[in-house]
KEKE-3310 file (N, C-alpha, C; in steps of 0.2 Angstrom, whole numbers, plus 5000, padded with zeros to 4 digits):
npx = (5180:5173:5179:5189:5180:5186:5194:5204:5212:5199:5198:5211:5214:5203:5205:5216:5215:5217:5203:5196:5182:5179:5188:5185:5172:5176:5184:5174:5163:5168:5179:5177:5180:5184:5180:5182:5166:5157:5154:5165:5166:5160:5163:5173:5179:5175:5160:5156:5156:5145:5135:5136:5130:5117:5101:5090:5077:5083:5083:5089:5098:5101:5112:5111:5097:5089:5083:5072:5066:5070:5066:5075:5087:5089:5087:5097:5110:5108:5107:5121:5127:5121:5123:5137:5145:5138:5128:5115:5098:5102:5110:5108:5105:5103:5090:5083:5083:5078:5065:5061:5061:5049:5039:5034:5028:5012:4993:4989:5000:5011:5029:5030:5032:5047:5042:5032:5016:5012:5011:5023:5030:5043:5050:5046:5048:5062:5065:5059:5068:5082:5077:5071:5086:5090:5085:5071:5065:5055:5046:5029:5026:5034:5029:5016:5021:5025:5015:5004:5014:5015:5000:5001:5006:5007:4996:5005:5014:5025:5031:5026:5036:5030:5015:5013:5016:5015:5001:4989:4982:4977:4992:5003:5007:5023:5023:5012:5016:5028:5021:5014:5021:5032:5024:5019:5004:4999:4986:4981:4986:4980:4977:4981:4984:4986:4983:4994:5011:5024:5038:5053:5063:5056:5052:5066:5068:5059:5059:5070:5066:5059:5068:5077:5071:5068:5057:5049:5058:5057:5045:5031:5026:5036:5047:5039:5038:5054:5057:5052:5060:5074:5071:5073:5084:5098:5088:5079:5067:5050:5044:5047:5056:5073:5075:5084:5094:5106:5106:5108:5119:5126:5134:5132:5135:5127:5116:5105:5096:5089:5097:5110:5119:5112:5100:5106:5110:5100:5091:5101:5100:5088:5089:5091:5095:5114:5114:5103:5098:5097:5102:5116:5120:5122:5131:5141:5145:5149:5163:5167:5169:5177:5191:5210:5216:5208:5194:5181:5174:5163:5154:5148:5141:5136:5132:5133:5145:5160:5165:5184:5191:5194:5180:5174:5183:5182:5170:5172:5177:5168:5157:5164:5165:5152:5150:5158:5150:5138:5145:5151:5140:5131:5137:5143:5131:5122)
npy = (5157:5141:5133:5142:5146:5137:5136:5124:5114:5104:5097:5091:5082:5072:5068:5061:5050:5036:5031:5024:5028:5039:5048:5048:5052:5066:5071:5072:5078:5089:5097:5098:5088:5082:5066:5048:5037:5035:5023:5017:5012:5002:4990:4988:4980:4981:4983:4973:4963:4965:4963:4951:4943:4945:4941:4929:4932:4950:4953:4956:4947:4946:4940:4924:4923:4918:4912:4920:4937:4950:4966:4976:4975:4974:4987:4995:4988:4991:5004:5008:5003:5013:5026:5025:5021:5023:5017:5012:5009:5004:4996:4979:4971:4981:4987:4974:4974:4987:4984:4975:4980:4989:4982:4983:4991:4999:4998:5013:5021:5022:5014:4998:4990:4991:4994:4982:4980:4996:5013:5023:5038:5041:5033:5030:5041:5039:5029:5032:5040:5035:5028:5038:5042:5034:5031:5029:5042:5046:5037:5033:5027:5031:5045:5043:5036:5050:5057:5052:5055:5068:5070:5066:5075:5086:5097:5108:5108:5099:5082:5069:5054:5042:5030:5016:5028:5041:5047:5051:5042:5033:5029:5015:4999:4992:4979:4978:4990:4984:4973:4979:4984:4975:4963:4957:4956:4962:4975:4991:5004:5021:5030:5046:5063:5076:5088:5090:5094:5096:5085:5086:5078:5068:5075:5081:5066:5065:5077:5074:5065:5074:5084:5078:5078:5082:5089:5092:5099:5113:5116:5123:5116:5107:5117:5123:5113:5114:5130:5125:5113:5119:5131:5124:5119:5113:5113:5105:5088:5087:5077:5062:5053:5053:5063:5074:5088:5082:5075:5081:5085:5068:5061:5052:5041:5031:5044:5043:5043:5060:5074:5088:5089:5079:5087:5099:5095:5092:5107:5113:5106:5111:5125:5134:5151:5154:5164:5164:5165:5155:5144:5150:5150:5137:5133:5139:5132:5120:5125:5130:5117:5108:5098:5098:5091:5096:5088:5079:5075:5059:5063:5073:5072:5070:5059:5052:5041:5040:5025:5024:5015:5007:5009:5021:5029:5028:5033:5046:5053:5049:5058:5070:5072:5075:5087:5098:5095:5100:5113:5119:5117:5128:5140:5140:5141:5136)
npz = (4939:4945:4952:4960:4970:4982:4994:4993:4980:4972:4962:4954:4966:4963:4950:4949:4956:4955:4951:4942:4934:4944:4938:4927:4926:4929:4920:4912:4917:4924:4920:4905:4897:4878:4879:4875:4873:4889:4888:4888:4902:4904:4902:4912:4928:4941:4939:4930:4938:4948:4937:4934:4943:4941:4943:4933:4924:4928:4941:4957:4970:4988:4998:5003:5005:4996:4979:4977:4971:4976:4980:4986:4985:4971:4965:4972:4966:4952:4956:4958:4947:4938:4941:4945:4933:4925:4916:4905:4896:4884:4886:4885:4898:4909:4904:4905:4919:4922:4918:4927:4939:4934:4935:4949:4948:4951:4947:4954:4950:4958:4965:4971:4987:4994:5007:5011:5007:5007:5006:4997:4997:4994:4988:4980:4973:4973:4965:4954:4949:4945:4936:4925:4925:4919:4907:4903:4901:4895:4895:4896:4909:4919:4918:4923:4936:4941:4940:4949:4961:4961:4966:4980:4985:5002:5009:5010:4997:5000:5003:5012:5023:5023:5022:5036:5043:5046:5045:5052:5059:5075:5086:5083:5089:5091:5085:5078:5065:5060:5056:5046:5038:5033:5029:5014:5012:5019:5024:5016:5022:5018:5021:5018:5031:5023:5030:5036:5041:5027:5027:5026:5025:5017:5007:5000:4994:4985:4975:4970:4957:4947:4948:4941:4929:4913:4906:4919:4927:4931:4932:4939:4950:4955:4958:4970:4979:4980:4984:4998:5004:5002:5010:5024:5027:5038:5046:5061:5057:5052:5058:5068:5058:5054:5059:5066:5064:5061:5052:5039:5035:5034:5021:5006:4991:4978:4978:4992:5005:5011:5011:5014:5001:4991:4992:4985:4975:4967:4969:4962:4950:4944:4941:4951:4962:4964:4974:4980:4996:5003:4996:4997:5010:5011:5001:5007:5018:5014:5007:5017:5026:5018:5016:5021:5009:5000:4996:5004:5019:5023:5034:5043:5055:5070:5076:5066:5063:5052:5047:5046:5032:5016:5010:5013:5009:4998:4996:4999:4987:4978:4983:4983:4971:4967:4976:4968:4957:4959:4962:4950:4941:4947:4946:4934:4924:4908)
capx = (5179:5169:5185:5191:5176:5188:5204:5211:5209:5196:5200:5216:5214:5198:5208:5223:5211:5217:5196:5194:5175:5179:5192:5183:5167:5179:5187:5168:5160:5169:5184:5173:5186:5182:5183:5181:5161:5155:5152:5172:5167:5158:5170:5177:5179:5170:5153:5156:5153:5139:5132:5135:5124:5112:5097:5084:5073:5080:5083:5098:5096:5105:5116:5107:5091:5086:5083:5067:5067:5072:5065:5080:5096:5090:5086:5103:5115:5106:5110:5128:5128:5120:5127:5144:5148:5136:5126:5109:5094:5105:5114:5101:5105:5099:5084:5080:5083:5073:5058:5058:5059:5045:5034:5032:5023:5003:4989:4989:5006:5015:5031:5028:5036:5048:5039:5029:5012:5011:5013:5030:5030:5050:5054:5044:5055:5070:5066:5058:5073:5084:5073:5074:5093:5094:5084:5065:5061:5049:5040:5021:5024:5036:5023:5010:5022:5027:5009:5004:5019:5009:4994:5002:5007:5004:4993:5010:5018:5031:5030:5028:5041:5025:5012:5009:5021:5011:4994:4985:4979:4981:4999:5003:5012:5028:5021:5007:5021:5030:5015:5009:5027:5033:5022:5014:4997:4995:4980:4986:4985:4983:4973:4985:4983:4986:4984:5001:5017:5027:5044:5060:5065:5052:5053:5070:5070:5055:5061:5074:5065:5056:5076:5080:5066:5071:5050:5047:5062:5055:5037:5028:5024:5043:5049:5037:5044:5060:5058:5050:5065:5079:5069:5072:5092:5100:5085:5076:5063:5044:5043:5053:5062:5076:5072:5090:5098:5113:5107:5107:5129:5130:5132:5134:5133:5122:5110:5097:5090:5089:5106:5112:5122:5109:5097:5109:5112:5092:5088:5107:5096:5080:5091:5091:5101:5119:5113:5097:5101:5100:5107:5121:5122:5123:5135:5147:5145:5156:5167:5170:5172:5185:5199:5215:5218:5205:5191:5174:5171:5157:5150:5151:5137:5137:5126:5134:5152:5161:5174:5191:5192:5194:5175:5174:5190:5180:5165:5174:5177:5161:5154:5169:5164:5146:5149:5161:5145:5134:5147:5150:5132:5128:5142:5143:5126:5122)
capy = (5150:5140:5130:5149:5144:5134:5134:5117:5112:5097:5094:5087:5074:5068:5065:5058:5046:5030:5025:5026:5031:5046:5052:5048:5058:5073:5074:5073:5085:5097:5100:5098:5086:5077:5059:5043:5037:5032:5016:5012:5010:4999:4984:4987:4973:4982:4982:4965:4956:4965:4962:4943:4940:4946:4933:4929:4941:4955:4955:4954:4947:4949:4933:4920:4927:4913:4912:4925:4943:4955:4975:4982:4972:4976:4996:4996:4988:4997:5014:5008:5004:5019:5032:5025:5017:5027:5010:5015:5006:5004:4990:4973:4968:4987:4986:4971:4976:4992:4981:4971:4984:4994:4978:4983:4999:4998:5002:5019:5024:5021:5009:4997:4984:4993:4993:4981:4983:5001:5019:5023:5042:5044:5026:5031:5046:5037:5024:5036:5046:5031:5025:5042:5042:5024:5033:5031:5050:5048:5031:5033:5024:5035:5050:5040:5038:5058:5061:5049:5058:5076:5068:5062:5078:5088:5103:5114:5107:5093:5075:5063:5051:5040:5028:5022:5032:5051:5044:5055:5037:5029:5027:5008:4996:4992:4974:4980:4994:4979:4969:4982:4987:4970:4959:4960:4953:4967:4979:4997:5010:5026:5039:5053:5067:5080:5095:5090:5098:5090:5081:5087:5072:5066:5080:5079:5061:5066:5080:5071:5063:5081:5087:5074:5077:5090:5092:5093:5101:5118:5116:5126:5112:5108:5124:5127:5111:5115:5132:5121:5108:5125:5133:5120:5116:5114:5110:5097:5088:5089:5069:5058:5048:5056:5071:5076:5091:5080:5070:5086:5083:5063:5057:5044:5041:5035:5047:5038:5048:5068:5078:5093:5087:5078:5092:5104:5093:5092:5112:5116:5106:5115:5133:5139:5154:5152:5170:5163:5164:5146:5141:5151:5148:5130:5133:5142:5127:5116:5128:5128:5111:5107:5098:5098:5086:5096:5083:5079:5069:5054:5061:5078:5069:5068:5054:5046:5041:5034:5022:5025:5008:5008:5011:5027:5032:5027:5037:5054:5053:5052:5063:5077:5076:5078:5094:5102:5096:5108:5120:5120:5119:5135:5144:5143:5142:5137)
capz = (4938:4951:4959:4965:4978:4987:4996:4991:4974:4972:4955:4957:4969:4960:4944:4950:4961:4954:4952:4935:4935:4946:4934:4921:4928:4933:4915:4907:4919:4927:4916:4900:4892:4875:4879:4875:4877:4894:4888:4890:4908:4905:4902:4919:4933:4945:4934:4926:4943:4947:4929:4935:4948:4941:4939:4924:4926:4927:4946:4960:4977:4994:4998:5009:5005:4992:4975:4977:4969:4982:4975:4988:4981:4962:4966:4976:4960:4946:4958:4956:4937:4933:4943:4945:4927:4916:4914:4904:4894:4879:4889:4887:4907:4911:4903:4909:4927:4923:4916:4933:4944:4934:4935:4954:4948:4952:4943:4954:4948:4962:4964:4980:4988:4998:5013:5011:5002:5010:5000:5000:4990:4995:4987:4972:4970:4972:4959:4947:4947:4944:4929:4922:4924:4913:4899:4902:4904:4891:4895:4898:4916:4924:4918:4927:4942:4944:4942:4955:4964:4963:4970:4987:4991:5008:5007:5009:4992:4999:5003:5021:5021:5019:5025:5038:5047:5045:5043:5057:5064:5081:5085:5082:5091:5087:5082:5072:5061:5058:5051:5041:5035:5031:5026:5008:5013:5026:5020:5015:5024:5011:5022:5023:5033:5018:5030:5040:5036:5025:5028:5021:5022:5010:4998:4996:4992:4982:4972:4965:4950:4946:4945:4933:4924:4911:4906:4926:4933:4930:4933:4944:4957:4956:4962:4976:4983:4981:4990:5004:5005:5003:5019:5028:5027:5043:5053:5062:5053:5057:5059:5072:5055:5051:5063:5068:5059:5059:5042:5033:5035:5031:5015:5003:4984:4976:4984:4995:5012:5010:5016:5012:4994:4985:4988:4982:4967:4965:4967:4957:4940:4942:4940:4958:4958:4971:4975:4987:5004:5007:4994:4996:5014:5009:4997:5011:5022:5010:5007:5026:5028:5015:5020:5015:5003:4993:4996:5010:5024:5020:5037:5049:5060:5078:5080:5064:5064:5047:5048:5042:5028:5009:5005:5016:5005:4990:4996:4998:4979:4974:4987:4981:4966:4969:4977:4963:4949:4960:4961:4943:4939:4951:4946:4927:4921:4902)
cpx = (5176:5173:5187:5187:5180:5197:5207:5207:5205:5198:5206:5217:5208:5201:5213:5221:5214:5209:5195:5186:5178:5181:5189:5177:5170:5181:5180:5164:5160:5174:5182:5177:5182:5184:5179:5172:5161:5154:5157:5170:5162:5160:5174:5174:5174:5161:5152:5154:5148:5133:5131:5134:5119:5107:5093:5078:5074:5085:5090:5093:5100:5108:5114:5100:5085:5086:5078:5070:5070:5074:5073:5085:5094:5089:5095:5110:5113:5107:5117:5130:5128:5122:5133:5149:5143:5133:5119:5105:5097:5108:5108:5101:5101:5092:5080:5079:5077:5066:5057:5056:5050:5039:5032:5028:5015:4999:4989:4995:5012:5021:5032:5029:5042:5046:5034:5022:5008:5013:5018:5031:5037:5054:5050:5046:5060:5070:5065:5065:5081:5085:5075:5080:5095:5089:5076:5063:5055:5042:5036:5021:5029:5032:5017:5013:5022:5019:5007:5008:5014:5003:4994:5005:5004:5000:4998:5014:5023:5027:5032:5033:5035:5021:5015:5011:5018:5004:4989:4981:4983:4989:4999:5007:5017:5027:5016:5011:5024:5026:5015:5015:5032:5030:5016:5008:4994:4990:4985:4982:4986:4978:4978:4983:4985:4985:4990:5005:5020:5033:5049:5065:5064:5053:5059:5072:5066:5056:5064:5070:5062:5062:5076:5076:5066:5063:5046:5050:5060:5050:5037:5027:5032:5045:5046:5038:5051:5062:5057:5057:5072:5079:5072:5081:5094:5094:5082:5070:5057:5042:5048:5059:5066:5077:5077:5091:5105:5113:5109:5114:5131:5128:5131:5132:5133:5119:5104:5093:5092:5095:5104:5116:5116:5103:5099:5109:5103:5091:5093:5101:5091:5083:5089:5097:5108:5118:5106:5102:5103:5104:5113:5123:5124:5129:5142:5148:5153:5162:5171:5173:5176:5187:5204:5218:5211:5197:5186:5174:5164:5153:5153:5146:5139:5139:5128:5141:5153:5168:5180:5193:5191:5187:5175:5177:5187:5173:5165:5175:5172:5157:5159:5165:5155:5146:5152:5155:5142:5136:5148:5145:5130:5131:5144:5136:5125:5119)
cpy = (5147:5137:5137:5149:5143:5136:5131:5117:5105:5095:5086:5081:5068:5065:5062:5052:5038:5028:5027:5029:5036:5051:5053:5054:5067:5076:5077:5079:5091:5099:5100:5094:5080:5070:5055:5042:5035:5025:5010:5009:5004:4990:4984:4980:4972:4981:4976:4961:4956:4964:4952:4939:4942:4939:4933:4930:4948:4956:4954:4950:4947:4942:4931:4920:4920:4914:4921:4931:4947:4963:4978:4981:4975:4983:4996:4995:4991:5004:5012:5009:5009:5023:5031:5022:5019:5021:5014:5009:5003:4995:4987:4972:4974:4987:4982:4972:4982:4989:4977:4976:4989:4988:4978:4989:4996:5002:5009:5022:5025:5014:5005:4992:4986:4992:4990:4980:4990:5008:5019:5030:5043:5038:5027:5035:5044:5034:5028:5038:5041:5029:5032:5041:5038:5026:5031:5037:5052:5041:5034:5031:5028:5042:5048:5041:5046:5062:5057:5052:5065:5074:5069:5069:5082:5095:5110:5115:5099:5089:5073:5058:5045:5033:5019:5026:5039:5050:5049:5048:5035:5029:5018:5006:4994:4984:4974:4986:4987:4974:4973:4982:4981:4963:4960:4958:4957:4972:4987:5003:5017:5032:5044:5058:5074:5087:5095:5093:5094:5090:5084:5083:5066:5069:5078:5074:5061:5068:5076:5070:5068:5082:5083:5074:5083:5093:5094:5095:5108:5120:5121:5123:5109:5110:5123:5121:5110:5120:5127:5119:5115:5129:5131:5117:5120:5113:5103:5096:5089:5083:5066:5054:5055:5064:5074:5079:5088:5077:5074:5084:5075:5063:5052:5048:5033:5039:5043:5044:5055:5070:5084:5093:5085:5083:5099:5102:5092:5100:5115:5113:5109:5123:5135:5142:5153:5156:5170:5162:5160:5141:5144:5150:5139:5127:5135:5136:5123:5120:5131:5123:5106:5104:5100:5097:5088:5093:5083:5073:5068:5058:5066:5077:5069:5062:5048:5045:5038:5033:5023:5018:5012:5012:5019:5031:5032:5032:5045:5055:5054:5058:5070:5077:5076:5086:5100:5100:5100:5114:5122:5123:5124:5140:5145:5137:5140:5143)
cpz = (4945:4955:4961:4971:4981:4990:4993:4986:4975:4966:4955:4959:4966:4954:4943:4956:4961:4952:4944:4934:4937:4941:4926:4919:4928:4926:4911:4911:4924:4922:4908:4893:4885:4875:4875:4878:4882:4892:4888:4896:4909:4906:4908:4924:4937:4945:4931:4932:4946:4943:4931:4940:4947:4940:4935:4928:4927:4936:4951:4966:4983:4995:5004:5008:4998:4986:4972:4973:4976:4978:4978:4983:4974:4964:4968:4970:4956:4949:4955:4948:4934:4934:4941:4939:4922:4913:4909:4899:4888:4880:4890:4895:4911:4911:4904:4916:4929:4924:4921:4936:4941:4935:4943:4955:4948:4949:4944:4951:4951:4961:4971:4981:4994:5004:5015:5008:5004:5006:5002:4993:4988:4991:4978:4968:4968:4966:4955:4944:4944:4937:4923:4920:4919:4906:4897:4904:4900:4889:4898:4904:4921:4923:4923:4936:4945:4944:4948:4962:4966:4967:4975:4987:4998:5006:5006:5002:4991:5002:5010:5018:5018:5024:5027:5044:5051:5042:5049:5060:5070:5083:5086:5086:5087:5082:5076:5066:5058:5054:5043:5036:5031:5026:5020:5006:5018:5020:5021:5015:5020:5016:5025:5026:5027:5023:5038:5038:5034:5028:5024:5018:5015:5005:4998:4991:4984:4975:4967:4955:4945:4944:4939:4928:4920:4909:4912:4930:4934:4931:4940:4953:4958:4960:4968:4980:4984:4984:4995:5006:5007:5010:5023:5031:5033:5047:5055:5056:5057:5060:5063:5065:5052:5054:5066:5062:5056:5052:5038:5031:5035:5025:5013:4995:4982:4979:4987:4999:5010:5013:5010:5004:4990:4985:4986:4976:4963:4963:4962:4949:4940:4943:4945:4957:4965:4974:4982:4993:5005:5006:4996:5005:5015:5007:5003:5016:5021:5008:5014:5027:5024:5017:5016:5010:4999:4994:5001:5014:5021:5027:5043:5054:5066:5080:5073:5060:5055:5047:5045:5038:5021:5004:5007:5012:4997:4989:4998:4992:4976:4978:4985:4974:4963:4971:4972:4958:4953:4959:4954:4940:4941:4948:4936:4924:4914:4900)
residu = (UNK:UNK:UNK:UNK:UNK:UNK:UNK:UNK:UNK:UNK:UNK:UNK:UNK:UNK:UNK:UNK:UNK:UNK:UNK:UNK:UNK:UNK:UNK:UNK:UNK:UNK:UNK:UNK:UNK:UNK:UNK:UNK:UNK:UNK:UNK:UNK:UNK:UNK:UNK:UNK:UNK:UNK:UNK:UNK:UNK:UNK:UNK:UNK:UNK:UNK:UNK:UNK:UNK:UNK:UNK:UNK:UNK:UNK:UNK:UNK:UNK:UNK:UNK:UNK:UNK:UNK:UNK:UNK:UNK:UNK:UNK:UNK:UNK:UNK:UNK:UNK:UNK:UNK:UNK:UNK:UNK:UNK:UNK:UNK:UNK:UNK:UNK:UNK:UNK:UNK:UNK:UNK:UNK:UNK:UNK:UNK:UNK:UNK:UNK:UNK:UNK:UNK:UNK:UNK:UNK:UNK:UNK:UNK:UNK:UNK:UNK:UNK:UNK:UNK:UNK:UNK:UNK:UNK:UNK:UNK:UNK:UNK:UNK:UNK:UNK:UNK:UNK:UNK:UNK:UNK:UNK:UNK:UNK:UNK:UNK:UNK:UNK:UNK:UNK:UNK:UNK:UNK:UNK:UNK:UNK:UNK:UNK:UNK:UNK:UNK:UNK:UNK:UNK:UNK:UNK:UNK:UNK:UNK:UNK:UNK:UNK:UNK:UNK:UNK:UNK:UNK:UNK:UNK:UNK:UNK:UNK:UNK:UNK:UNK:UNK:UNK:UNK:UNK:UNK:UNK:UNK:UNK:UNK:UNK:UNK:UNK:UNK:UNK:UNK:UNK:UNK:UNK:UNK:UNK:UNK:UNK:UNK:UNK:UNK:UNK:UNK:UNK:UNK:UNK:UNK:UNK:UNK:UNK:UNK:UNK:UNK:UNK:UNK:UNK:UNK:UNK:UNK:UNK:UNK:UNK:UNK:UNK:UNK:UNK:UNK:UNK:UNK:UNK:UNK:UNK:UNK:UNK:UNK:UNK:UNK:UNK:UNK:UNK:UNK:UNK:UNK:UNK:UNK:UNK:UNK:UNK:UNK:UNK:UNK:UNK:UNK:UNK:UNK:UNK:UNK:UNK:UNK:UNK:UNK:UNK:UNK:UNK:UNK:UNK:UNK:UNK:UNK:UNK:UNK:UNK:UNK:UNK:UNK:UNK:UNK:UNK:UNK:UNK:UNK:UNK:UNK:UNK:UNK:UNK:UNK:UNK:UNK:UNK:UNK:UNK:UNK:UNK:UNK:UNK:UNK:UNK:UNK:UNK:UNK:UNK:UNK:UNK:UNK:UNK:UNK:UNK:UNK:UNK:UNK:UNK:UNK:UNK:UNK:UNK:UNK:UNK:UNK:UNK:UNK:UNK:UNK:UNK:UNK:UNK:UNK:UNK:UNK:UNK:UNK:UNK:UNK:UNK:UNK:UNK)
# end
C-alpha cells in the first residue's frame, strides 16, 4: 500500500484533524470511503462568508480597494471554494464568478489583467486550470485558452513566466516595468524571444491546466513539458523570478507559484511512472522530510520562513494531504 512509503502514518492525523474538508477529502480520496456528496460542504461557515462578499457580477474585491472588480481577489476566493469546499459550476455563485473571470479572456485566448494589459502565459495556466476544476473542461473558451497556451511556448517545449520580463528587449527601468505591468493603458509588449530556455517556473504553473485536462494530460506536447519541468526539480531557475532552488521546498494550497508538490501533483495526473528517476527522487525527498506527527512543514526554505499561527497549522493539512494524493496516485495506478 502506498502509506508503507512513510514512517509516520499521514492518514491519521489528516482525519482526526478537526477541519472538516480535510477529513472529509481524506475519507473520499485516499481511503476510498463511500460518503456523503461534496456538496454537504458546502453549507459550511467557512464557504458561506465567502459566498457573502461576493458582488453583482460575479466578482470579489480586496477590502479598502472600492467598490471596482479586482481579477486577483476573485481568482484567489474561487481557488478556495473550489479546491477547499468542492465548490463547482453546478453552484449559481460559481458560475457566476467563472463567467466574470472568463470575461477577462481576449480575443487571442489568453486570460489578462493580472499584470496589467501584458501576456501573462503562467496566469493563464493557473486560471485555466481552476475553470477546468469548476466543470468547464469542455467550453470552447478554455479550448481557445490551452491553444493559445501551445502557441506561447519556448522553442524547448515549456513556458517564460511571461512578458515583459523574458522578452529579449532592453532591460527596463524599474519605473518603466512598473508602467508596463501595472497600468492597463500601457501598450503590450508580446515579442517573446522563443529561442530562450524555458522557466520551470512558468511551465510548472503552466502545466497544471494540461493535468487537469483529461483530453490534454496525455498529449504529446504535455509530456514533453512535463519531462522538462521533472529535469529540473531541485534547481535553480534560468530567470531571476523565482530563481532560487529554495521555492521548489515552500508551499501552500491552493497551488499558486511552481514547488516541488504541485508539480508532482501535476506530472502524478498525466501517469508519470514513481519509477523515473526524478520522480522518484522527488518522491524520496517527502519521505525524508516527514515529521513526526505524520504530517509536512508549509515551508523547508531558507530564504522563506513560516510562521508558527493557526493558518500555518491549517496549511500543513492541506499540503499533507496533497502529498498522500500523489502518493496514492503514483503508487496504486487505475
Amino acid at each position: 500500500m502506498w502509506q508503507n512509503c512513510f514512517q509516520n502514518d499521514p492518514v491519521k492525523p489528516l482525519k482526526n484533524s478537526g477541519n472538516e474538508s480535510v477529513a472529509f477529502f481524506t475519507g473520499r480520496d485516499l481511503l476510498g470511503l463511500d460518503l456523503a456528496p461534496v456538496t454537504g460542504l458546502w453549507k459550511l461557515a467557512s464557504p458561506r462568508r465567502i459566498l457573502k462578499r461576493q458582488l453583482p457580477g460575479g466578482h470579489w474585491r480586496y477590502p479598502g480597494k472600492g467598490e471596482g472588480c479586482c481579477l486577483l481577489a476573485s481568482f484567489q476566493n474561487l481557488q478556495t471554494l473550489v479546491y477547499q469546499y468542492g465548490f463547482d459550476r453546478r453552484y449559481p455563485s460559481i458560475e457566476q464568478a467563472c463567467e466574470h473571470i472568463f470575461s477577462y479572456q481576449t480575443a487571442e485566448g489568453d486570460i489578462r489583467g493580472f499584470i496589467g494589459n501584458q501576456y501573462a502565459p503562467y496566469y493563464t495556466g493557473l486560471v485555466s486550470t481552476l475553470l477546468i476544476q469548476a466543470g468547464y473542461a469542455d467550453d470552447p473558451r478554455i479550448e481557445k485558452a490551452l491553444a493559445w497556451l501551445l502557441s506561447m511556448r519556448q522553442g524547448d517545449g515549456g513556458w517564460v513566466i511571461g512578458s515583459p520580463g523574458m522578452l529579449g528587449i532592453p532591460l527596463l527601468t524599474r519605473a518603466r516595468l512598473n508602467y508596463l505591468t501595472s497600468d492597463p493603458g500601457a501598450p503590450v509588449m508580446n515579442a517573446f524571444d522563443k529561442s530562450k530556455p524555458s522557466s520551470h517556473s512558468g511551465t510548472g504553473m503552466v502545466i497544471r491546466a494540461f493535468a487537469a485536462h483529461p483530453g490534454y494530460r496525455n498529449s504529446p506536447d504535455a509530456l514533453k513539458a512535463g519531462m522538462l519541468l521533472k529535469e529540473r526539480f531541485f534547481r535553480e531557475d534560468n530567470y531571476s523570478s523565482y530563481k532560487s532552488d529554495d521555492h521548489w521546498v515552500r508551499f501552500r494550497f491552493p497551488f499558486w507559484w511552481n514547488n516541488l508538490l504541485a508539480a508532482l501533483d501535476s506530472l502524478s495526473l498525466m501517469g508519470m511512472s514513481p519509477e523515473d528517476p526524478d520522480i522518484k527522487r522527488a518522491l524520496e525527498w517527502f519521505v525524508a522530510n516527514q515529521q513526526a506527527d505524520g504530517l509536512w512543514k508549509v515551508s523547508y526554505s531558507g530564504i522563506h520562513k513560516a510562521p508558527a499561527n493557526s493558518k500555518t497549522e491549517e496549511q500543513r493539512l492541506w499540503i499533507s494531504l496533497g502529498v498522500c494524493r500523489v502518493f496514492k496516485r503514483l503508487h496504486s495506478p487505475v
